[in-house]
N, C-alpha and C positions, 0 to 999 in steps of 0.2 A: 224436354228438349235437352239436348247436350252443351256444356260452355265450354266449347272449342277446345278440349282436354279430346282432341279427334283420338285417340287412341283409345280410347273408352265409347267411340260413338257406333252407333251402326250404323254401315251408309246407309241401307235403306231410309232410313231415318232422315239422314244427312238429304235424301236425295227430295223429303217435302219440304226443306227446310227454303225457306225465301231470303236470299240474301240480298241481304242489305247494301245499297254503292257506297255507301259509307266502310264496310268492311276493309279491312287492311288486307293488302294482295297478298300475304303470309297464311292470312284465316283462310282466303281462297284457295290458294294453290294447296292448302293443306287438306283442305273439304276437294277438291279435287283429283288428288291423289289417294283419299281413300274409296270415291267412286270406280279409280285407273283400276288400284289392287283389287277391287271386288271383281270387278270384269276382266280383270286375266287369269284370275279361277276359274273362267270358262274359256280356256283356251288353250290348257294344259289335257293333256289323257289322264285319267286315272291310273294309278295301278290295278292290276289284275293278276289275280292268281286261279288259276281255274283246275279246280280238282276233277271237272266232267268235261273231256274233248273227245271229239272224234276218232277213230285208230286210222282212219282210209284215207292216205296221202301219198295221192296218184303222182309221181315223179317222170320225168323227161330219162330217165334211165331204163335200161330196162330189166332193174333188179327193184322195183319199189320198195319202200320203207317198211317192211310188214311189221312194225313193232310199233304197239299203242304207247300212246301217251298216257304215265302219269300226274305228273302236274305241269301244266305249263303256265308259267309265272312271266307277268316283266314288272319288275321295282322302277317305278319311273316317278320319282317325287319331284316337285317343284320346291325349292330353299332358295328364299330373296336377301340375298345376300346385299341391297342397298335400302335399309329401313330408313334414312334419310331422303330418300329419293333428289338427286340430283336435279336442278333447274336451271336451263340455260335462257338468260330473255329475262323482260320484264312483263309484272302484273298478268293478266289472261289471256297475254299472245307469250306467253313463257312456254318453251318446251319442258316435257316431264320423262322421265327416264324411271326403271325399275329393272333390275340385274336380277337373276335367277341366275342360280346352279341346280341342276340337272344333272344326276348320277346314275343314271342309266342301266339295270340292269336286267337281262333277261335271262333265261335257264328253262328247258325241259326236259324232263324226267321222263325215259325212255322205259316199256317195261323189259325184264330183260329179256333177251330171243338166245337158245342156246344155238342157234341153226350155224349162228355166226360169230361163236365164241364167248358171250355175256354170262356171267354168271354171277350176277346182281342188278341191282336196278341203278343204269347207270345214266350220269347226264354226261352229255356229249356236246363237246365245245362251244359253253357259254359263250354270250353275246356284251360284251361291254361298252359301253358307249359314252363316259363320260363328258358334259359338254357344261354350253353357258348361253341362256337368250337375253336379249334387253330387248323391251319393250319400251316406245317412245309415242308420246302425242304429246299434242297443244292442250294444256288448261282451260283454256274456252271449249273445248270438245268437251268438257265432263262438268264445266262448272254451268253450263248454260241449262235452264230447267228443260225452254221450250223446242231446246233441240232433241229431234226424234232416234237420230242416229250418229253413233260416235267415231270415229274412225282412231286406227292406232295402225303403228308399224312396228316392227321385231326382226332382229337379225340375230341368227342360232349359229353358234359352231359346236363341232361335237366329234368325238375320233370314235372308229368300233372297230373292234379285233374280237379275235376269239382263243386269244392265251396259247395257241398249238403252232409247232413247227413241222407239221409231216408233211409229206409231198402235198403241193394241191392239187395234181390229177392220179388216179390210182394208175402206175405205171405198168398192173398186169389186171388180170380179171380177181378183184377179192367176193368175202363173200359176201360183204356189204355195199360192192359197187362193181361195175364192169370197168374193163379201161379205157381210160378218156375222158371218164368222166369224174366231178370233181369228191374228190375224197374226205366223205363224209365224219370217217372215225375219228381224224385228227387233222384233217386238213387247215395249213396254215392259210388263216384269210385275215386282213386288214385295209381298212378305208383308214388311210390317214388324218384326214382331215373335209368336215363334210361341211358346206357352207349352205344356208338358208335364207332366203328372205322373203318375208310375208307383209299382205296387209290383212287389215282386220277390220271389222265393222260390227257394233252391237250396238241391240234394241231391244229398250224394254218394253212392257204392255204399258197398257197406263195407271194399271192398279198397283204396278210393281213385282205381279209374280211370279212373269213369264219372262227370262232374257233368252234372246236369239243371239245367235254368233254366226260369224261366216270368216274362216280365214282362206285365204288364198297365197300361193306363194312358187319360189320357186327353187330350187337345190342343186347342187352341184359338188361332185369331191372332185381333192384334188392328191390324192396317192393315193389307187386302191393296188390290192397285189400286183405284181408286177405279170404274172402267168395271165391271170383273169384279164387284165386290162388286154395284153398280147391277142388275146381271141376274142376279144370282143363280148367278153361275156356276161359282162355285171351293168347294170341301170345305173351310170354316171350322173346322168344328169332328167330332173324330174319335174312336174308342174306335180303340185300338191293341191287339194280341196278340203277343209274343214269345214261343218258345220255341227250345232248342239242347237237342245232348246232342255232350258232347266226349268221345272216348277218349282217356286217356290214359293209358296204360301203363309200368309200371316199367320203364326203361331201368338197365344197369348197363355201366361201362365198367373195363377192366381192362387195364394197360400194363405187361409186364415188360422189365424192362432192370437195371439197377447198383442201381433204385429200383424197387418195386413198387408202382403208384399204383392203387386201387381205392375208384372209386365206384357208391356201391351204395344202391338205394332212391330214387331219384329218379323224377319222372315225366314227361315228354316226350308233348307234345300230336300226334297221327297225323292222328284225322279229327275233323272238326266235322258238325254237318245243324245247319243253325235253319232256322224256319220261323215267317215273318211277314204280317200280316191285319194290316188296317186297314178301318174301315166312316164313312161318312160320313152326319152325324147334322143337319145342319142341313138346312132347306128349300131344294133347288136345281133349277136347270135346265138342259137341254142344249138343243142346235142354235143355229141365225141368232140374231142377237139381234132378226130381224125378224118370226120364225117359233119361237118358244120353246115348248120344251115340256117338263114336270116328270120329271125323273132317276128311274131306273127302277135295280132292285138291281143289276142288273149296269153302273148308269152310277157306283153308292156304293161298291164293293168292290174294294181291292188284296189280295193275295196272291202270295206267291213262297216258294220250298221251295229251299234252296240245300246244295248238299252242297263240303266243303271238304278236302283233302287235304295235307298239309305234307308238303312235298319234304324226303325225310332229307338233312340235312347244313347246312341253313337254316334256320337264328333264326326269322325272319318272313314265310319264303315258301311257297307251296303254289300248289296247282290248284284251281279252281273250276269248276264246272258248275250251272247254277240256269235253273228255269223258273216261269213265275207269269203272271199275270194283271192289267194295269192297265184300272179302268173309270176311271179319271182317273188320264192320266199325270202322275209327282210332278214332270219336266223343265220346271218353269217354265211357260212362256205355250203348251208343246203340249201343256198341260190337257185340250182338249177333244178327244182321243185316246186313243181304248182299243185292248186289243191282247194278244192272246195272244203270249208271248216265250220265246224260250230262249238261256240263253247260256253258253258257256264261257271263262276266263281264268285269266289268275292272279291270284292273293287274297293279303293281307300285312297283317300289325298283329298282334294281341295275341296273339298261340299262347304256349301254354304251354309255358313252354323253360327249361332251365338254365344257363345262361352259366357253363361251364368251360375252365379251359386245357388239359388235357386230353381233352376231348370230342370224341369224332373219330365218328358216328354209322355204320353201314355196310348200314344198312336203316331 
C-alpha cells in the first residue's frame, strides 16, 4: 500500500484502498484528486497522425479536391497546468478543479496536383486552435467506494484560425475552386473565440479494467469571419456527444536476481474505442454564396468511431484506425466539404500507464 506520498500512488490502487473516517480531509481530497486526474485521461482525444487516409473528398463545390492525402495529423495534447488542484469547500462536499492547456494543432499534407499549380507537397492553411478546459466535481463523487457513477463538469475556450489572409470566397472561377465558393488555397478563416460546456459521467467495472465515459455538452462561438458568418455558412453553435471505453488490465511485473522486485496490481491501458457526434443547431446554409441554399441533416452532422491500440513497451504510443463522417469539415475554411473518411495512424497522449524503473512490458 502507498503512505499518502499520492504522487507515487497508483489510483487504481488508491481506488481498493478503505478509508478510514478517521482520515484528515487533506488525505481525502488528495486520494480524490488522483482518482479526478485519472478519469480525465479519458475524456481528452488522443493525438493522431495518420500516414494512411482516404484520397476521395466529395465536396459541395463543384471542382472536388482531387488531391490525396499525405499525412493528416492533429497535435492535440492535454498539459495540466494546475498540479495543486484548487479546492473550494470544506472536507468531501469540497469542490475540486483541474486546469488543462490544450495547444491544439492540426495540418494536412496534400499530395501535390500540377493541374492546379503545386509543385511540391504542400500543406495548406493549418488549423490552430489554441485553448484551456477546467474540469470541476465534488470530492465525495470520487472519494466514495460504493458509488457506481461519477459525475464532473468542464468548461473549454479555445480560438482557431488558419494563419491566411486571402479572400474567403474565390471572387472568379480558380483552378482549385469555382466562384462563390470558399477559397481553399489561402482563404482567411477565424473563430475567435469558441465556448464549451459539458457534463461528464464515468464508470468503472468492478475489477477495475473497464472505465466508461460519456460527455455531453454544448458550444458556441463568438467571432467567426465576418463573410462566413454574413451567409450563414459555418456551424455556430452545437450539441456535442462523447463516449470511450478503455481496457485496462492488471499488469504484474516480476524480476529475479540478488533482489526480488514484484509489482503487482497495477493497471496498464491496451485498447481505447470513443466515439464522437456533433449536430449543428443554428440556422445555416450551403453552396455559392450566389446560389444559397438551406443545410440539410446530413450538411449538420460529424461523427467518427476511432479504435486505439497501445504498442506494448510505450508510455504514450499506440495505433489508430478511425472512420466517420464530416457534413462540415472541422479543417478551417474547407468548411464547405463533406466527406465520408477513413484513416489509420499512430495515436499518443494520455494512455493509462505506470511509470516504473523496473517495467519492462512483453505483450
Amino acid at each position: 500500500m502507498c503512505s499518502f506520498d499520492i504522487e507515487s500512488c497508483d489510483p487504481a490502487k488508491l481506488r481498493t484502498l478503505k478509508l478510514d473516517a478517521a482520515d484528515t480531509p487533506f488525505v481525502r481530497q488528495r486520494i480524490a484528486h488522483a482518482y479526478f486526474e485519472e478519469d480525465i485521461a479519458s475524456t481528452v482525444f488522443l493525438s493522431k497522425a495518420s500516414f494512411i487516409s482516404n484520397k476521395r473528398w466529395q465536396t459541395k463545390s463543384d471542382f472536388p479536391n482531387r488531391k490525396g492525402l499525405i499525412i493528416d495529423a492533429r497535435i492535440n495534447p492535454y498539459i495540466n497546468i494546475s498540479s495543486l488542484n484548487w479546492n473550494f469547500g470544506k472536507a468531501d462536499n469540497a469542490w475540486m478543479t483541474a486546469i488543462y492547456f490544450n495547444p491544439d494543432f492540426e495540418v494536412r499534407l496534400f499530395d501535390d496536383d500540377p493541374a492546379i499549380g503545386d509543385n511540391s507537397k504542400p500543406v495548406r492553411t493549418a488549423s490552430f486552435r489554441p485553448g484551456a478546459e477546467i474540469f470541476i466535481s465534488k470530492v465525495k463523487q470520487f472519494i466514495d467506494t460504493k458509488r457506481k457513477y461519477r459525475f464532473a463538469y468542464s468548461f473549454k475556450i479555445n480560438h482557431h484560425s488558419n494563419g491566411q489572409d486571402g479572400e474567403v470566397f474565390n471572387s472568379e472561377d480558380r483552378l482549385w475552386g469555382k466562384k462563390g465558393f470558399v477559397n481553399t488555397y489561402n482563404g482567411d478563416f477565424s473563430d475567435d473565440l469558441l465556448l464549451a460546456f459539458n457534463a461528464m459521467v464515468f464508470r468503472n467495472s468492478k475489477d477495475q479494467n473497464h472505465l466508461f465515459f460519456l460527455k455531453t455538452g454544448y458550444s458556441t462561438t463568438t467571432g467567426i469571419t465576418q463573410q462566413l458568418a454574413q451567409y450563414k455558412l459555418y456551424g455556430t453553435d452545437r450539441l456535442n456527444l462523447m463516449s470511450s471505453w478503455a481496457w485496462r488490465p492488471l499488469y504484474r511485473t516480476i524480476i529475479n536476481g540478488k533482489k526480488r522486485y514484484d509489482e503487482t496490481g497495477y493497471h496498464v491501458e491496451r485498447m481505447r474505442i470513443e466515439l464522437y457526434t456533433t449536430y449543428i443547431l443554428n440556422p445555416m446554409n450551403v453552396g455559392a454564396i450566389y446560389n444559397l441554399q438551406k443545410a440539410k441533416f446530413t450538411d449538420r452532422i460529424n461523427f467518427h468511431v476511432t479504435g486505439h491500440w497501445r504498442v506494448p513497451g510505450f508510455v504514450a504510443a499506440g495505433l489508430f484506425v478511425e472512420t466517420g463522417y464530416y457534413g462540415q469539415d472541422t479543417y478551417n475554411i474547407y468548411l464547405q466539404q463533406s466527406a465520408w473518411f477513413a484513416k489509420f495512424g499512430l495515436s499518443f497522449g494520455l494512455f493509462k500507464y505506470k511509470q516504473s524503473p523496473i517495467l519492462s512490458e512483453g505483450g
